[in-house]
C-alpha positions as CSV (number, residue, x, y, z in Angstrom):
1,X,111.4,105.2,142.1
2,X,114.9,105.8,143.6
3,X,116.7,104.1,140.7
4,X,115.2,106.2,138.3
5,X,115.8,109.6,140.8
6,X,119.1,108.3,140.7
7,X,119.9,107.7,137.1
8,X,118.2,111.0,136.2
9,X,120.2,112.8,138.4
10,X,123.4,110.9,137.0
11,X,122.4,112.6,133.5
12,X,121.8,115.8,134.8
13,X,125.4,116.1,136.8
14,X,126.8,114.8,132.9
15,X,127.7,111.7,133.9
16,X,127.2,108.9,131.7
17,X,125.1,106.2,133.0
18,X,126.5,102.9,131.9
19,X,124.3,99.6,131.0
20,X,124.8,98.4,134.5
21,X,123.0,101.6,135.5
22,X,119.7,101.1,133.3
23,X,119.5,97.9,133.6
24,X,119.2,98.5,137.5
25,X,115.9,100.8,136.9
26,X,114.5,98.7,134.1
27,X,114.6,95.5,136.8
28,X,113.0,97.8,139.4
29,X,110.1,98.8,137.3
30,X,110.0,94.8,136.3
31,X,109.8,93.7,140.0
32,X,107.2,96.7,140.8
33,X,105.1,95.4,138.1
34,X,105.3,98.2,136.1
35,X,105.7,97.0,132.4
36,X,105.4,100.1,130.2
37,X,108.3,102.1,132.5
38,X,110.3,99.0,132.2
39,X,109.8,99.1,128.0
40,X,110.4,103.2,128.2
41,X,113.6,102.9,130.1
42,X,114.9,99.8,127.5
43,X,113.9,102.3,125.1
44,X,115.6,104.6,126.4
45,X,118.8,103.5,127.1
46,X,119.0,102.8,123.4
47,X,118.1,105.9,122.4
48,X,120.6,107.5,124.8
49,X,124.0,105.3,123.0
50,X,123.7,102.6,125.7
51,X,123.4,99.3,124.0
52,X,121.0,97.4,125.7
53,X,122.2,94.0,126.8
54,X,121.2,90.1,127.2
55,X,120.1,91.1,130.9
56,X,118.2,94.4,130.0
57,X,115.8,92.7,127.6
58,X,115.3,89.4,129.9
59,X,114.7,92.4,132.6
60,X,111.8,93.6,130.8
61,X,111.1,90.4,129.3
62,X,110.7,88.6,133.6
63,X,108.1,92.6,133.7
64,X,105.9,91.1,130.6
65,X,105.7,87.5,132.6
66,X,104.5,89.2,135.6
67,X,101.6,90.8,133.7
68,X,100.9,87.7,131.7
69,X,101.7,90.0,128.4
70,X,102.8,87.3,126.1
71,X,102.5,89.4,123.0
72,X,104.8,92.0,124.5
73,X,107.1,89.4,125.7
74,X,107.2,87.7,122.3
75,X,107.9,91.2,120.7
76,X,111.0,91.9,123.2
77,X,112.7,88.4,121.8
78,X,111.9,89.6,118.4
79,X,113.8,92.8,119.3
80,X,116.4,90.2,120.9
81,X,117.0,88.3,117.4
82,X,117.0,92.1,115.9
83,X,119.6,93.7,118.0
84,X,122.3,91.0,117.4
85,X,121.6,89.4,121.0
86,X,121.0,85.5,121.4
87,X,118.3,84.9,123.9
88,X,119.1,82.6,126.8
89,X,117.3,80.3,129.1
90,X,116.0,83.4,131.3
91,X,114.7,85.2,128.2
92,X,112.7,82.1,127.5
93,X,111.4,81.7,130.7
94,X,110.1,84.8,130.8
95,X,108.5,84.2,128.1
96,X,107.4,80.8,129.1
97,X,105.7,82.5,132.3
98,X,104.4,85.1,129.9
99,X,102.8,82.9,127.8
100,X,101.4,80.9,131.1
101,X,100.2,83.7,132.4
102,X,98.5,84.9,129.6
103,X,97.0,81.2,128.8
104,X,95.6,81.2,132.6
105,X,93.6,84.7,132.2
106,X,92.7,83.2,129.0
107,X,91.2,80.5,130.9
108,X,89.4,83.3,133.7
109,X,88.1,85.2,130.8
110,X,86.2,82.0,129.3
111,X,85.1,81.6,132.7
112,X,83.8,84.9,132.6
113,X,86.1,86.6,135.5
114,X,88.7,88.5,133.4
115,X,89.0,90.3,130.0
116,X,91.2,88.4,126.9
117,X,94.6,89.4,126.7
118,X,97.6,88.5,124.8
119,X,98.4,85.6,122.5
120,X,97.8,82.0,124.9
121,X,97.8,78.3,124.5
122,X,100.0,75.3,124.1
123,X,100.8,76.2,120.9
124,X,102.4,79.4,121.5
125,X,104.6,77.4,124.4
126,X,105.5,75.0,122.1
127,X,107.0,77.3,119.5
128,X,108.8,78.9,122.2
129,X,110.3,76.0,123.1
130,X,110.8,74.8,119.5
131,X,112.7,78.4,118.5
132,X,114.6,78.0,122.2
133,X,115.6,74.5,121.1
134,X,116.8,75.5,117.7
135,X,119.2,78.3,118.9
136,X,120.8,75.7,121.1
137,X,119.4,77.2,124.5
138,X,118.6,74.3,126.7
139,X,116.1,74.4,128.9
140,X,116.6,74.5,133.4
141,X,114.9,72.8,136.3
142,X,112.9,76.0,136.3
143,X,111.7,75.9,132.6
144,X,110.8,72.4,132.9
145,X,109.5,72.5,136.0
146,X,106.8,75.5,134.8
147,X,106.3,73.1,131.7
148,X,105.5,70.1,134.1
149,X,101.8,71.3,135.0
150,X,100.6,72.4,131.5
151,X,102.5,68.9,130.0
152,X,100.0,67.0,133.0
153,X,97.2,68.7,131.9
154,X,97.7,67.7,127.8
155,X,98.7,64.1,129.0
156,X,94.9,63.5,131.2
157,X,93.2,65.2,128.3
């Protein structure tokens, strides 16, 4: 895409693209869907002496959540933890969405509509929520309000 053109072309005219500058095409491949490039250019950036930052993991983090890829989600936090880098409330609900994502194709599959994929269920929610709790992240009207549904659903059970 055009962030990537221009980033590239940053590199070749031996300029050095600052984190503000990857984080701009990693959030363009997350909001186009496109998970792997978003991954790559995280990768990237670190492999190119650009530390990645709080908003270029939750980037990539919001690009798992839209493809319901809770594993790969679950992975970037891990890579989080690794870095030095706390999570915050938007890594988590990424993650959150991931996970809800990933718990409704679940749910298609055993319907028979849609192949398996990722790690699903309550459980993995609720240790999101337990690990978000534990670093002191508290959660926003949006995290609670994506919790509300699945929270309804365990209470008419």
């Amino acid at each position: 895409g055009a962030a990537e053109e221009w980033l590239v072309r940053m590199e070749s005219a031996r300029f050095q693209p600052d984190d503000v500058s990857y984080n701009s095409v990693i959030h363009a491949h997350a909001r186009a869907g496109q998970v792997e490039e978003a991954v790559e250019w995280l990768e990237k950036m670190g492999a190119r002496s650009v530390t990645p930052t709080v908003v270029s993991f939750n980037s990539a983090i919001h690009a798992c959540a839209g493809a319901g890829q809770s594993d790969r989600a679950l992975w970037l936090l891990d890579r989080m933890d690794t870095s030095g880098l706390s999570p915050d409330v938007f890594s988590y609900t990424g993650a959150v969405t991931a996970a809800l994502a990933a718990r409704a194709a679940s749910r298609r599959h055993e319907a028979g509509a849609l192949p398996r994929q990722g790690a699903v269920g309550e459980a993995l929610v609720e240790e999101l929520l337990d690990r978000m709790l534990a670093q002191g992240v508290q959660p926003d009207k949006l995290l609670v309000g994506l919790l509300a549904r699945p929270l309804g659903e365990r209470l008419r059970a």
